[in-house]
LOMAR-462487 format. One line per 4 residues: number of its first residue (from 1); their letters; for each residue x, y, z of N, C-alpha, C. Coordinates in pm, whole numbers. Example, Ala and Ser with C-alpha at 12.3 -4.5 7.8 and 13.67 -1.06 7.14 Angstrom:
# residues 2
1) AS) 1319,-569,780,1230,-450,780,1320,-330,780; 1285,-225,708,1367,-106,714,1290,3,787
END
This chain:
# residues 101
1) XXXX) 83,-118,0,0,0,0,87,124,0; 56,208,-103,131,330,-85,112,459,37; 188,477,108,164,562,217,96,693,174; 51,705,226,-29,896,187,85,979,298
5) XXXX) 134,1085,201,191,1217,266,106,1332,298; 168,1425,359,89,1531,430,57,1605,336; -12,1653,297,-106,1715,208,-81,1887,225; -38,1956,165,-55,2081,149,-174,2175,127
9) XXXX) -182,2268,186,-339,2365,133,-352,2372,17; -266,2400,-66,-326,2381,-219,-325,2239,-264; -324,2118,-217,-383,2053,-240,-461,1984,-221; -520,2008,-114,-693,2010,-50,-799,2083,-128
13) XXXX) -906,1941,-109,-1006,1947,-213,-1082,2075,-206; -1109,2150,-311,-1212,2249,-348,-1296,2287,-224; -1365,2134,-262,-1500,2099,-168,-1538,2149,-51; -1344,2166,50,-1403,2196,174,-1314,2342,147
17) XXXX) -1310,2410,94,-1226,2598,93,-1387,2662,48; -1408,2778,111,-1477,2871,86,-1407,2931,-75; -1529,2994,-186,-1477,3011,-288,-1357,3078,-362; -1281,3156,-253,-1165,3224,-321,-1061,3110,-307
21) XXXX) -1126,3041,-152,-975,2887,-172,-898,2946,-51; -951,3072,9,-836,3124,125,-881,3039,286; -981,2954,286,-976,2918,455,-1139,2787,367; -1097,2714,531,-1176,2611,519,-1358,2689,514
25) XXXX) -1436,2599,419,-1589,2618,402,-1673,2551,566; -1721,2627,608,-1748,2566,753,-1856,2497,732; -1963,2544,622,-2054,2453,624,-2032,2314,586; -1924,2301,480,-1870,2163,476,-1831,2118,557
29) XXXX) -1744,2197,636,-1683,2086,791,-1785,2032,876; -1901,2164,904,-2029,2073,967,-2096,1969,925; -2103,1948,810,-2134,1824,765,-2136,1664,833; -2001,1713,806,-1871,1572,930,-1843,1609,1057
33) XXXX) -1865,1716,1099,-1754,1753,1210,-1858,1807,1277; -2019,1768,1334,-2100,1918,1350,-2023,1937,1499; -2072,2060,1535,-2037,2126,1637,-2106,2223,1713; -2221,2231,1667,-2334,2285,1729,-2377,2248,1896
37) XXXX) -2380,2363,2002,-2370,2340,2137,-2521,2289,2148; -2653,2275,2033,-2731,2292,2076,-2788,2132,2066; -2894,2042,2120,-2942,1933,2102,-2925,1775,2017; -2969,1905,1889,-2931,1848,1779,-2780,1809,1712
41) XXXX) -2698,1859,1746,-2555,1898,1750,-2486,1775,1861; -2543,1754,1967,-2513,1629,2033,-2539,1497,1978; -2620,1483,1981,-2681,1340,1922,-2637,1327,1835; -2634,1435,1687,-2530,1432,1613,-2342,1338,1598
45) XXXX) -2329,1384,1732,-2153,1374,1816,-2166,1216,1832; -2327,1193,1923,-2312,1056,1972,-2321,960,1866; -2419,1017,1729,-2438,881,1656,-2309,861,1602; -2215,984,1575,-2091,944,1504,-1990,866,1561
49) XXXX) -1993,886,1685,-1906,836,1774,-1951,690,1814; -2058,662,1788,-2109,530,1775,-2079,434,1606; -2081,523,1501,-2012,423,1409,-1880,474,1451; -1781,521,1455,-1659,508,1513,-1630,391,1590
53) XXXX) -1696,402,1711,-1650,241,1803,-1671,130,1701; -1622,57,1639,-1679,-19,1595,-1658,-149,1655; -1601,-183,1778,-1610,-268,1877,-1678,-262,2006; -1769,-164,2008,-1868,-147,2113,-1784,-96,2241
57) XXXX) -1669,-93,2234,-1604,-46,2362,-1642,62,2405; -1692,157,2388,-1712,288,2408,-1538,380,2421; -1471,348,2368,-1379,412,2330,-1315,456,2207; -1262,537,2133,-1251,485,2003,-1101,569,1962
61) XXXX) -1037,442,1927,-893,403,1904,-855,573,1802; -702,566,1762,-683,651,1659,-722,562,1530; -741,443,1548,-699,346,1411,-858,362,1329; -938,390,1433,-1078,354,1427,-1088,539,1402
65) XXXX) -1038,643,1454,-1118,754,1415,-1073,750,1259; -906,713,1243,-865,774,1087,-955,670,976; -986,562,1040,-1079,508,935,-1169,581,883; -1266,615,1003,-1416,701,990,-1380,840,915
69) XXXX) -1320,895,956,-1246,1011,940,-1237,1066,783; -1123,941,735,-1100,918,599,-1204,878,474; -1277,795,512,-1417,710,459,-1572,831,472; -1538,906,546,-1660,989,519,-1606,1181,447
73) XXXX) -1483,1173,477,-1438,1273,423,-1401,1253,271; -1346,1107,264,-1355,1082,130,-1467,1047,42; -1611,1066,107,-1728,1077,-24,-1750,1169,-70; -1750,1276,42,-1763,1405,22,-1669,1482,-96
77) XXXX) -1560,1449,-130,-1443,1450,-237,-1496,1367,-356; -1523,1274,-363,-1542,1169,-455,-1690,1262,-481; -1796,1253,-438,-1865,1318,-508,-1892,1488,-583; -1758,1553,-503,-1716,1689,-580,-1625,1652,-684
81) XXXX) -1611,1507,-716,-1493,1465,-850,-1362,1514,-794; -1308,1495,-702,-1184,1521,-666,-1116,1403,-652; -971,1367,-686,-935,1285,-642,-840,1263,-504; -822,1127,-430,-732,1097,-319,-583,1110,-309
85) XXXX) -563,1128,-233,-400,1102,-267,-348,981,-179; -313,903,-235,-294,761,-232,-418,687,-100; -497,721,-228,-592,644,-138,-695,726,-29; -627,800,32,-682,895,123,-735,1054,91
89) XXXX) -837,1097,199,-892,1211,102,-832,1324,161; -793,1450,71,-678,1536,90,-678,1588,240; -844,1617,271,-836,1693,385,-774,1598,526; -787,1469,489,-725,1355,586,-560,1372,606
93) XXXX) -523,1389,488,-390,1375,462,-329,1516,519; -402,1592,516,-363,1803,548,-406,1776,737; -496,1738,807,-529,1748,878,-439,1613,1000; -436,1538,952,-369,1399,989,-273,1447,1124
97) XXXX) -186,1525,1023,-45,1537,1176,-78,1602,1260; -196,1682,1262,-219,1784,1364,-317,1704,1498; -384,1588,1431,-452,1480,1523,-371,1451,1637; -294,1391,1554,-171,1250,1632,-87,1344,1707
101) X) -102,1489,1702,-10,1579,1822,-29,1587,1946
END
C-alpha cells in the first residue's frame, strides 16, 4: 500500500475551501464535524461516535477515528470529482499530523 503524505493547502479538495480557496468552508466541515452546542448537534456527536467504536467499547482508538475520518471525508471528495492522494482524502492527509499531536 502506498503511504499517503501530508497534504498541502493547495492541495486540499475544493470541496471543503470557501470560494476564493483562502480558509476552510465551515458549512462543509459541519457536515462531518457538527459542532453545534445545541441538542441536535449532540446526538449528532453521539451517533458518530457510535459508528466510530466499531467494537462497542465505548472508546474509540486513533486506528478507528482515521478510518471514519478518511471514509466519510472521502465521499464528500469523490462526489465533488476530486481525487485521493494515495488512497486517502486530501483533507485527511492536510489534517492527519495535527490529530496525532
Amino acid at each position: 500500500t502506498k503511504r499517503a503524505t501530508m497534504t498541502s493547502w493547495a492541495q486540499v479538495s475544493k470541496c471543503w475551501k470557501v470560494d476564493n480557496g483562502d480558509d476552510f468552508d465551515a458549512k462543509a466541515l459541519e457536515l462531518y464535524f457538527p459542532a453545534a452546542k445545541d441538542h441536535e448537534g449532540a446526538e449528532a456527536r453521539k451517533t458518530i461516535w457510535k459508528a466510530m467504536d466499531n467494537n462497542g467499547n465505548k472508546y474509540v482508538s486513533l486506528a478507528e477515528y482515521d478510518g471514519w475520518f478518511n471514509q466519510h471525508t472521502g465521499q464528500l471528495e469523490t462526489k465533488a470529482g476530486c481525487k485521493p492522494v494515495a488512497g486517502k482524502s486530501t483533507i485527511f492527509t492536510y489534517a492527519r499530523p495535527v490529530l496525532i499531536r
